[in-house]
C-alpha positions in Angstrom: -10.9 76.8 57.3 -8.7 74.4 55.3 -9.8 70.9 55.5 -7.1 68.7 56.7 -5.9 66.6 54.0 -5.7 63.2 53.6 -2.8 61.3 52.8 -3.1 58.3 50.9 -1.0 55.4 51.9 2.2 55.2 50.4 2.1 52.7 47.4 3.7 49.7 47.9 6.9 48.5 46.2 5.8 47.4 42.9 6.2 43.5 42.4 9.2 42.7 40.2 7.8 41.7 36.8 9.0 37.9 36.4 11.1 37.7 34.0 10.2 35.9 30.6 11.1 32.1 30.6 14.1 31.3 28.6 12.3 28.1 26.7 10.0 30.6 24.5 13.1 32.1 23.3 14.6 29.0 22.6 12.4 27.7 20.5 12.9 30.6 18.0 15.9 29.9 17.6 15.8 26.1 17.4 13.3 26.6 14.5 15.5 28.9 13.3 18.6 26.6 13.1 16.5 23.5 12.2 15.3 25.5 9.0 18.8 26.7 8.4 19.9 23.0 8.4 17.6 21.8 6.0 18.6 24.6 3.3 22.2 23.7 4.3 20.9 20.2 2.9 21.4 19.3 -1.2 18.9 19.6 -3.5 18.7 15.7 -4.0 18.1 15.0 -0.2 14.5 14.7 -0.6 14.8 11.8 -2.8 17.3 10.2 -0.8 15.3 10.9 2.1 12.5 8.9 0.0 14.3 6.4 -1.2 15.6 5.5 2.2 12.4 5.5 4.2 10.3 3.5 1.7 13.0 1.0 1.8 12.9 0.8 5.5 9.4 0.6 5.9 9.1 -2.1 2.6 11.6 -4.3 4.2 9.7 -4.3 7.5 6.7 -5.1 6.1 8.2 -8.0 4.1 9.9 -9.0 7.5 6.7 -9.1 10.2 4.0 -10.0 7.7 3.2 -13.3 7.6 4.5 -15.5 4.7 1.2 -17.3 2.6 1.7 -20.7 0.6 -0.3 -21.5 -2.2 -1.3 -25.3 -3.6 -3.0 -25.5 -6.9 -4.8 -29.0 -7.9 -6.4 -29.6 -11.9 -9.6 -31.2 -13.0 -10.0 -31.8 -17.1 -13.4 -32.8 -18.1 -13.9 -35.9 -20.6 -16.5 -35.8 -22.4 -18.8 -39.3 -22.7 -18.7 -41.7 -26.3 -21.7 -40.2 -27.7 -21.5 -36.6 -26.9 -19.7 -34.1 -28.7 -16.1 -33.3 -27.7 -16.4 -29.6 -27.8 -19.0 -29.9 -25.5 -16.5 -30.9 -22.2 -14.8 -27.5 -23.1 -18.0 -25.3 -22.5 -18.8 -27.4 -19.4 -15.4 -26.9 -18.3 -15.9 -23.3 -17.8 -19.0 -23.8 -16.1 -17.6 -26.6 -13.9 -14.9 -23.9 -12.9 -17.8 -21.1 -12.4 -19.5 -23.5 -9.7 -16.1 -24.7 -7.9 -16.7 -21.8 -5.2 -20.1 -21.8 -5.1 -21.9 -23.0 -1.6 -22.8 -26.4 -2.5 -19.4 -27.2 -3.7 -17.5 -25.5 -0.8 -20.1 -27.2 2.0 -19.2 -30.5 0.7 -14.9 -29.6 0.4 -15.4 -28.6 4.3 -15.6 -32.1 5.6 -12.3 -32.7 3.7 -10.1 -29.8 4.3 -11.5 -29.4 7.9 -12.0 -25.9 7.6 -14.9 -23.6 7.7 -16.9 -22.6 4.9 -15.5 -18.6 5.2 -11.7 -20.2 5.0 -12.6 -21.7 1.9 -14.4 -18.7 0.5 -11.6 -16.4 1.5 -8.8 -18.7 0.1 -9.9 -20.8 -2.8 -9.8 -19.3 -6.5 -10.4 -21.5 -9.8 -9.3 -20.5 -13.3 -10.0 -22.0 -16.4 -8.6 -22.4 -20.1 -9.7 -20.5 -23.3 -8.4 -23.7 -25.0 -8.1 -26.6 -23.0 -11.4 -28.7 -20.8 -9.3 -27.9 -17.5 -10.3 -26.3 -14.4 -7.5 -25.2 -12.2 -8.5 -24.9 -8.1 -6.1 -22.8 -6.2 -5.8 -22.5 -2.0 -3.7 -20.3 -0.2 -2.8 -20.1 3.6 -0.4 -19.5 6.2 0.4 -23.3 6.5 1.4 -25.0 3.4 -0.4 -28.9 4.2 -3.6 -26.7 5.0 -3.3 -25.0 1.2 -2.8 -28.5 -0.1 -5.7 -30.1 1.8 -7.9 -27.1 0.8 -7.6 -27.3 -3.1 -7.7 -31.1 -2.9 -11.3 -30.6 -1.3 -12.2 -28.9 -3.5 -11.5 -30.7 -6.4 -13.0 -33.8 -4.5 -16.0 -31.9 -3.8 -16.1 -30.5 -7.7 -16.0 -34.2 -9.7 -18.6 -35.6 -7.1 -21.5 -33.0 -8.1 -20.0 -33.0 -11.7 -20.3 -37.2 -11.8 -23.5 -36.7 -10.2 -24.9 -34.9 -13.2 -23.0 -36.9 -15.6 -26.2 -38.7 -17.2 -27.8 -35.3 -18.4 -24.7 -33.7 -19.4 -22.7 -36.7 -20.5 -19.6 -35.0 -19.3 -17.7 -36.1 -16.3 -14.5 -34.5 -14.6 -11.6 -36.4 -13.3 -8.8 -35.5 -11.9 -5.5 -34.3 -13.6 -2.9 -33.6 -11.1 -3.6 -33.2 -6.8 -2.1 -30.2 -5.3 1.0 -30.6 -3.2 2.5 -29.3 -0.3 4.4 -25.9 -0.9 8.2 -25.7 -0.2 8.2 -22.2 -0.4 6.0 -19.4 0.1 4.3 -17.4 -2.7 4.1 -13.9 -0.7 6.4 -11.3 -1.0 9.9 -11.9 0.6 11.1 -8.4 2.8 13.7 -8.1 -0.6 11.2 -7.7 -2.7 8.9 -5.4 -0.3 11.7 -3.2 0.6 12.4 -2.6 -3.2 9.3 -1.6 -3.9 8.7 0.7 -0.7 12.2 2.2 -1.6 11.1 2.4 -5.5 7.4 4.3 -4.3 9.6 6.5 -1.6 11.9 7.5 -4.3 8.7 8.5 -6.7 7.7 10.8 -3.7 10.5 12.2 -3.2 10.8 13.0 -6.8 7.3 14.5 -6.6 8.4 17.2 -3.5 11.6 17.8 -5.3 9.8 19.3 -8.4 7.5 21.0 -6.2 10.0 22.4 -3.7 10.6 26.2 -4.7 14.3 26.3 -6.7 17.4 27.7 -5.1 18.7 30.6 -6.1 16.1 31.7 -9.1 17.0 34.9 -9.2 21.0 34.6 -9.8 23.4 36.2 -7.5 22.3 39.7 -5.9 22.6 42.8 -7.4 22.6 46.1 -6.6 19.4 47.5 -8.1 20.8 50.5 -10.6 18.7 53.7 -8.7 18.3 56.5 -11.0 19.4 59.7 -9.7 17.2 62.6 -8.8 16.6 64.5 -11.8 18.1 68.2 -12.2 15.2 70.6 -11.9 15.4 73.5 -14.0 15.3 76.7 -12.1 12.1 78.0 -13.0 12.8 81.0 -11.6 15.2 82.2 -13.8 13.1 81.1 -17.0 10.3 83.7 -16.0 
């Protein structure tokens, strides 16, 4: 007796297969134009490319940063009748040593009407190898507040220094007062965008040494392939 057979449902349609987007097979070939572009390029374009882009990015620099002014007021020491005249020198560069110190700086605040940071941040002194002269330097975005600043100071410096005068028979006065800047001591966007464009071009420079040269191996040609050799039939040797 034959068993009745069952009959499996006819399979349904199979689902179209959707087809593969068109962007995947763009960007192949996008890639594949953009690197062909670049070798179309010269040699040199890497340094241009430098050269170009530092500029750019030195000029705006120079352009949005803010401009600083700088004032620079002098104190010479004078030494007293009895005391030795080499002596102001050597107290000179101490003086100049002590000009950003906290005592000196606390006092300069109530005359530059600034904070003690500010003056921390913006006040430098130098001395002289040869000369009993301390040199007190301010900088700041506003060129009254760079005067005022290294005038305090030097206020500030011949107090303490006149207040000590008995002991070290030296006494600072003062040489020359800082005045107000006309023009700014920072960088102008000239000046930044020659140097970006002078450190792009370096760069640049650099990757074109490194970049892999063009055409090393010479023009193609056809590698010589040696024929097959004769064999001898060994047949007729035996």
């Amino acid at each position: 007796m034959t068993e009745p057979l069952t009959q499996t449902p006819a399979a349904s349609a199979a689902e179209p297969e959707p087809e593969p987007s068109a962007r995947p097979r763009r960007v192949p070939a996008a890639l594949r134009r953009a690197v062909l572009r670049l070798r179309a390029l010269p040699p040199w374009s890497p340094l241009a490319a430098g050269v170009l882009a530092g500029g750019l990015l030195g000029a705006g620099y120079g352009l949005l940063s803010t401009p600083q002014y700088t004032a620079t007021g002098y104190v010479v020491a004078v030494p007293a009748d009895a005391s030795d005249p080499a002596s102001a020198l050597g107290f000179a560069q101490a003086y100049g040593r002590v000009a950003t110190q906290l005592a000196v700086l606390g006092d300069a605040q109530m005359w530059a009407h600034v904070p003690v940071a500010t003056l921390e941040r913006s006040v430098r002194t130098a001395t002289s190898p040869d000369a009993p002269m301390v040199s007190v330097t301010a900088t700041s975005s506003d060129p009254e507040e760079a005067a005022d600043m290294a005038n305090a100071v030097t206020r500030a410096l011949t107090r303490h220094a006149a207040a000590s005068a008995d002991d070290t028979h030296v006494e600072l006065r003062q040489f020359a007062r800082a005045t107000e800047p006309t023009e700014a001591s920072s960088a102008s966007a000239a000046v930044t965008g020659l140097v970006g464009a002078s450190a792009g071009g370096l760069l640049g420079g650099l990757a074109l040494l490194v970049a892999p040269r063009r055409g090393a191996r010479g023009p193609g040609r056809a590698a010589a392939v040696p024929g097959p050799a004769s064999a001898a039939d060994g047949r007729g040797q035996l």
